[in-house]
C-alpha positions as CSV (number, residue, x, y, z in Angstrom):
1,X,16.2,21.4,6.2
2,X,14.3,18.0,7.3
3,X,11.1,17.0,5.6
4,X,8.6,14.2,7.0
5,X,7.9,12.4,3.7
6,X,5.8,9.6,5.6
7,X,5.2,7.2,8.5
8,X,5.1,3.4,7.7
9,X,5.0,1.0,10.9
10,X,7.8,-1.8,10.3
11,X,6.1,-5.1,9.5
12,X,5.9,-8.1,11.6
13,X,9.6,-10.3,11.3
14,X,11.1,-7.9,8.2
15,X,14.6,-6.8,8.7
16,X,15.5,-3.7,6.6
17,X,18.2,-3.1,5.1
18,X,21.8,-1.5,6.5
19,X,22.8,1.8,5.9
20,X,26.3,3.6,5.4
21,X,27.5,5.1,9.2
22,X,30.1,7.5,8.3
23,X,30.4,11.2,8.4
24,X,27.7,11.8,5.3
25,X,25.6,9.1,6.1
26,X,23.7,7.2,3.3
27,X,24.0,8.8,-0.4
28,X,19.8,9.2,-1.6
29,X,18.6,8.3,-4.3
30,X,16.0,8.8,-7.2
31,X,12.9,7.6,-8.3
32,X,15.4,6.3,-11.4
33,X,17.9,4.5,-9.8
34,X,19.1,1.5,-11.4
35,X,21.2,-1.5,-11.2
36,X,17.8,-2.8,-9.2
37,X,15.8,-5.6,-9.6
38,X,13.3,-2.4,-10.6
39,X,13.6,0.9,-10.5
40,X,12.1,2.1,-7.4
41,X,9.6,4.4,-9.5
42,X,8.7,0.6,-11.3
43,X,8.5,-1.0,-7.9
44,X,5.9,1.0,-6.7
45,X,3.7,1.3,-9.4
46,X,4.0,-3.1,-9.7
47,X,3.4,-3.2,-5.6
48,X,0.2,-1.0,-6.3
49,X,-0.5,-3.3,-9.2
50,X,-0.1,-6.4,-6.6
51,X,-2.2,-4.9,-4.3
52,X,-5.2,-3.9,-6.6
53,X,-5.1,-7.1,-8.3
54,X,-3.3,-9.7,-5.2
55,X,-1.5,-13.1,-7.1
56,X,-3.3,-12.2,-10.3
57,X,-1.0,-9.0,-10.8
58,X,1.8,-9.8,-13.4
59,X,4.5,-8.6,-10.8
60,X,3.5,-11.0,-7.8
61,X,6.7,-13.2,-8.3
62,X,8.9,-10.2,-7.8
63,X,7.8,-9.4,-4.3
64,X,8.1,-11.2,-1.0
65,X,4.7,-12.1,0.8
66,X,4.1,-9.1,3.5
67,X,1.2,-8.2,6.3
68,X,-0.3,-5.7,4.8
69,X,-0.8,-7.1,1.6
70,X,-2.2,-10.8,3.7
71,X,-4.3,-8.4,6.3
72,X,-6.0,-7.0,3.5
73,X,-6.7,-9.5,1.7
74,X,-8.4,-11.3,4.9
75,X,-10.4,-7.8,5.6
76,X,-11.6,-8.2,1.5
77,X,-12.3,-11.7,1.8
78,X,-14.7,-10.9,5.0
79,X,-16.3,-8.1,3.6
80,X,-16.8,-10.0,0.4
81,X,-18.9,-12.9,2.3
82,X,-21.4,-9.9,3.5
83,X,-21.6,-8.3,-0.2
84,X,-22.5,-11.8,-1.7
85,X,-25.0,-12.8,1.4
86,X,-26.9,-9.3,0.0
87,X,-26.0,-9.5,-3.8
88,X,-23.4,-6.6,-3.0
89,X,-20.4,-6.1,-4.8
90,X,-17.3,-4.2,-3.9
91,X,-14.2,-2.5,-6.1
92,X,-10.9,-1.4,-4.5
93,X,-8.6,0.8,-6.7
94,X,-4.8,1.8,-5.9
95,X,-2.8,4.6,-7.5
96,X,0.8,5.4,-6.7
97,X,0.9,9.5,-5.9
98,X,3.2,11.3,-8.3
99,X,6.2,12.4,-6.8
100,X,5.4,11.1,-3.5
101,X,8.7,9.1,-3.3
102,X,11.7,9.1,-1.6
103,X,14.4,7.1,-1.8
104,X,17.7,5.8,0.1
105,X,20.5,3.8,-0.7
106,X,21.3,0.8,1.4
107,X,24.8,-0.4,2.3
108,X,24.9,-3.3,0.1
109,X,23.5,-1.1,-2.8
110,X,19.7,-2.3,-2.8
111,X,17.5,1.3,-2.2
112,X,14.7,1.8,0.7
113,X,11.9,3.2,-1.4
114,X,8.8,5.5,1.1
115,X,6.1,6.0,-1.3
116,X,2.3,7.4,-0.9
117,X,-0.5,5.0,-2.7
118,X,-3.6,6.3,-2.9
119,X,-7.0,4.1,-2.9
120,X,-10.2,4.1,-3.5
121,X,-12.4,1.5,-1.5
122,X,-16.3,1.0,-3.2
123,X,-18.9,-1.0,-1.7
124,X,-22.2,-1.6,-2.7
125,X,-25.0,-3.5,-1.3
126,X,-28.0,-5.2,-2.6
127,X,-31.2,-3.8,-3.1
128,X,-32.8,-2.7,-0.4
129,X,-29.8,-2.6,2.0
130,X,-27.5,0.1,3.5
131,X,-23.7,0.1,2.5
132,X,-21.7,0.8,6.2
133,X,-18.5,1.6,7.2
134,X,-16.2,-1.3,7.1
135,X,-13.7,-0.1,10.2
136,X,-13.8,2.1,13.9
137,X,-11.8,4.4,11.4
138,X,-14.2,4.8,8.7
139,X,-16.9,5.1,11.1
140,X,-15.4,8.0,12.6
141,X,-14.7,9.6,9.1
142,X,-18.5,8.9,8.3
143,X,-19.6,10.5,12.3
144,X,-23.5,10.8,11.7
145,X,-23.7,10.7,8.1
146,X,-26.7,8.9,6.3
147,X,-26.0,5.4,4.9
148,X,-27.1,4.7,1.3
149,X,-26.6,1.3,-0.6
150,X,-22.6,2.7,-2.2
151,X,-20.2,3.7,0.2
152,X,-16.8,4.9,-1.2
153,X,-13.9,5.2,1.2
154,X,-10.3,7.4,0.0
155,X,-7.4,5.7,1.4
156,X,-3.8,7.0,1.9
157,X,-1.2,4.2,2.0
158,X,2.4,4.7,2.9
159,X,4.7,2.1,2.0
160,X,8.6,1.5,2.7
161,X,9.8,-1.3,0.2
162,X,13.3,-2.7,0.1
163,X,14.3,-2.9,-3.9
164,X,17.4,-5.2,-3.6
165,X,20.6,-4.9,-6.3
166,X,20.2,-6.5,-9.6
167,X,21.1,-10.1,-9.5
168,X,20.7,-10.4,-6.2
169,X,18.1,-13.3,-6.5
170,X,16.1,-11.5,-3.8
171,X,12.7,-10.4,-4.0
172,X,11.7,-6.9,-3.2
173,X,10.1,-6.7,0.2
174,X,7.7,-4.2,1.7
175,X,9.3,-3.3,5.2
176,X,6.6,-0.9,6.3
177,X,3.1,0.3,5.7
178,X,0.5,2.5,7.0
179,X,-2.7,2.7,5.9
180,X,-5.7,5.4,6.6
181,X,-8.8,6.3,5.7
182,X,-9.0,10.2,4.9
183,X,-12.7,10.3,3.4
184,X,-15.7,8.8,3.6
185,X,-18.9,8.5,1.3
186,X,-22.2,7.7,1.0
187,X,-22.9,7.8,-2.7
C-alpha cells in the first residue's frame, strides 16, 4: 500500500526537518493542517505565487531564499537578454495541481509538504526570428519539430517545502525540487 507521490532532489545546504522514529513512524497530515505559519494547501499556492511573480509576489517575506527559485531566475534573466536583443518577449505561468499534495508531520510539529506545480513557459521572438528551445531537455521534447517565432514549453514541478509551527519566527523553506519539461511547442 505505498504510493510514489513525487521525486524532489534536496537543495544545496537545506536541512529538513526530523521526523518521529517509533513504532508508527510520523503521523501525516492534510492539505489543512494548522497551527502553521500557512497551511500547507496556502503554502503552495503562495510558493507558486513567488515563483511566477519572484520578490514582487505578496508572500516573498514568508519564504527562505532557495536554488531553484535563484537558478531560475538566472535562466529568465539570460533568456530575457536574447528576447530583448530581437524585440522578443517571454511569459512563464505556475499553477499548483489540485490534489497533488502530500503531507508529513515533522517532530517539532512544522509539516514537510511534496506538491506538483504545473507551468507553462512562452517565448516569443521578434519578427522575423525563430523561437528555440531554451534547454538539452526541451530540445529533446521538440526532436525535429519546426521552429516558429512562439514556443510554449509545459513544465511539471515537484516541490518539498518545510512549513514550520506557528510562531516559530521561521520562514518556510523549500527543501527539494524537480523540475521537467513534459511538452514542447511551436505555436
Amino acid at each position: 500500500n505505498y504510493k510514489l507521490r513525487g521525486v524532489a532532489r534536496l537543495l544545496s545546504g537545506v536541512k529538513t526537518p526530523s521526523f518521529e522514529i517509533s513504532k508508527t513512524g510520523s503521523a501525516q497530515g492534510t492539505p489543512t493542517d494548522t497551527g502553521l505559519v500557512m497551511t500547507p494547501k496556502a503554502a503552495v499556492d503562495a510558493y507558486a505565487d513567488l515563483l511566477q511573480n519572484g520578490a514582487n509576489s505578496k508572500y516573498a517575506s514568508k519564504f527562505a531564499d532557495d536554488d531553484l527559485r535563484l537558478k531560475l531566475a538566472d535562466l529568465t534573466a539570460q533568456v530575457q537578454k536574447a528576447m530583448e536583443l530581437n524585440e522578443g518577449t517571454q511569459q512563464q505561468t505556475f499553477e499548483p495541481v489540485n490534489g497533488a499534495i502530500s503531507v508529513m508531520r515533522s517532530a517539532d510539529g512544522g509539516d514537510l509538504v511534496v506538491a506538483q506545480i504545473n507551468s507553462e513557459w512562452t517565448r516569443s521572438a521578434g519578427a522575423g526570428r525563430e523561437s528555440q528551445p531554451a534547454s538539452d531537455a526541451e530540445k529533446a521534447l521538440f526532436g525535429n519539430g519546426k521552429a516558429t517565432s512562439t514556443m510554449k514549453t509545459g513544465y511539471v514541478n515537484v516541490i518539498a517545502l518545510y512549513v514550520p509551527p506557528a510562531n516559530s519566527g521561521q520562514k518556510i523553506t523549500a527543501v527539494g525540487s524537480e523540475r521537467q519539461p513534459v511538452k514542447v511547442e511551436a505555436l
